[in-house]
C-alpha positions, 0 to 999 in steps of 0.5 A: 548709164546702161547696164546691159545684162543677161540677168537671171541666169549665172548670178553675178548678173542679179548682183552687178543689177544690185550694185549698180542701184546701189551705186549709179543714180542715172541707171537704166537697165537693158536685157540682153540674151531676152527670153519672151521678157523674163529677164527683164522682169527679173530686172524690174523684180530685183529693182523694184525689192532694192528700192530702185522703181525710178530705173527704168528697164528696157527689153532687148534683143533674143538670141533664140538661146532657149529657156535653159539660159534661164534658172530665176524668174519674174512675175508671171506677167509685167506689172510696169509699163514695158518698154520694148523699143530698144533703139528708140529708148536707149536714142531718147535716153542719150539725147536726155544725157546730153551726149554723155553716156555709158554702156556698161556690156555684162551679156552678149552685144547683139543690142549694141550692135543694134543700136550703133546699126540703126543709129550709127552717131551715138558711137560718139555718145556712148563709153563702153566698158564690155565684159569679154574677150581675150588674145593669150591663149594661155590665160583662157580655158578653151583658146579654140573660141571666143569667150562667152559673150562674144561667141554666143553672138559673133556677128554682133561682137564682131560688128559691135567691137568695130562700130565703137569709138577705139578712145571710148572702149574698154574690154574687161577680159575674161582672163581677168574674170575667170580666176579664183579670186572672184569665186563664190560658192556656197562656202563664201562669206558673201554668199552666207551673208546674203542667205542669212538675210531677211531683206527681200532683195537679198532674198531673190538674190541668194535664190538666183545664187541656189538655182544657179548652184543646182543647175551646175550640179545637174550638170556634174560640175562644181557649184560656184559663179565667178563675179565677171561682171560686177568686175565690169562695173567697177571698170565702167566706174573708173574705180582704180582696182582695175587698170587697161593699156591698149594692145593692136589686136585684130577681130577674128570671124568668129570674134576671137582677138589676135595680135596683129601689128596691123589690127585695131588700137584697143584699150584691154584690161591689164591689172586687177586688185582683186582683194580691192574689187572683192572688197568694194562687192562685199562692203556695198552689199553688206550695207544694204543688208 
């Protein structure tokens, strides 16, 4: 499994990484939205706390967002052996897989998109779960562009949506991800728990949750981070506090999603039990604790 993260900035990503150790023995973790490398020694940082030195961790692709896109940091300098060639990587990684693997997309899908460009078959290797989109206006907060992940690359997600395989992708929308069931702020018990902890892992991640705090403060909005992505991995896991169904949908330039009898067969998400997925979060981490 790749896990394709925009680690180190909203911490819901540093908590899917943990999850993902905690729960996934074949994982590698690829950087998404790459800032010189400091996401991915976030990655190997958080890692290598958990226990998980075994993961590797591959460099993906910048978007020239800028350091603001970036609250928590790694060492200084990488202290493992870097791997910087995505495509050759994640192409070596599948072969090793034997034509089974899966993408699991917390960040924008510009390294996807990379990937199926240069090596066109592996859409028929990989299952991808993508945390985005959206296509009922009225579930989403700003209906006047795509949600995060896709708007911040369009191209990529435009391309990206219409290079994968229709029967091995699965969009977990953010109409599903933005509600208050999967809001953390300094009041949540998962968080106290977290801050509570002595354990290092824990540490660097309730750190991540306080940088991220303060960000939104000096931004004059209230503390909180909603867990969209470890939503994701419980989908890319098949657990069953999330179902799809598929809608006829059609990609828009800029990478919004419309009805359209004449559009693409793609599979979205349709129910969440959330107290289920809070559940599954708090019982995993508690554990490791």
């Amino acid at each position: 499994m790749f896990l394709d993260t925009d680690i180190a900035y909203d911490p819901d990503d540093i908590v899917t990484a943990v999850l993902a150790a905690a729960t996934i023995e074949n994982l590698i973790v690829v950087t998404a939205d790459e800032i010189g490398g400091r996401r991915a020694r976030v990655a190997r940082r958080v890692l290598d706390l958990f226990g998980r030195d075994d993961v590797p961790v591959i460099t993906g692709l910048g978007l020239d967002s800028g350091d603001h896109r970036i609250v928590v940091d790694g060492p200084a300098a990488p202290t493992w052996a870097e791997r910087t060639d995505l495509v050759a990587g994640i192409a070596q990684a599948c072969a090793a897989a034997q034509g089974r693997a899966r993408w699991i997309g917390c960040g924008p899908m510009r390294n996807l998109a990379t990937v199926l460009s240069v090596e066109p078959h592996l859409a028929d290797v990989l299952t991808v779960t993508q945390m985005g989109g959206w296509y009922r206006p009225a579930r989403y907060r700003n209906p006047h562009r795509a949600s995060h992940n896709f708007h911040v690359d369009m191209q990529s997600a435009g391309l990206a949506l219409r290079a994968t395989r229709r029967d091995r992708t699965r969009l977990v929308l953010s109409e599903h991800t933005a509600v208050d069931e999967l809001h953390i702020t300094e009041e949540s018990p998962l968080y106290r728990q977290l801050a509570a902890s002595t354990m290092p892992w824990a540490q660097l991640v309730t750190e991540n949750f306080d940088k991220w705090f303060a960000y939104q403060q000096g931004r004059g909005k209230a503390a909180g981070s909603w867990m969209h992505d470890p939503l994701t991995l419980a989908a890319a896991l098949e657990l069953p506090c999330i179902t799809f169904r598929t809608e006829r949908l059609r990609i828009g330039a800029d990478a919004r999603l419309f009805p359209d009898p004449n559009g693409l067969d793609i599979q979205v998400s349709d129910t969440v039990d959330y107290p289920a997925v809070v559940q599954w979060i708090t019982d995993i981490l508690t554990s490791a604790l």
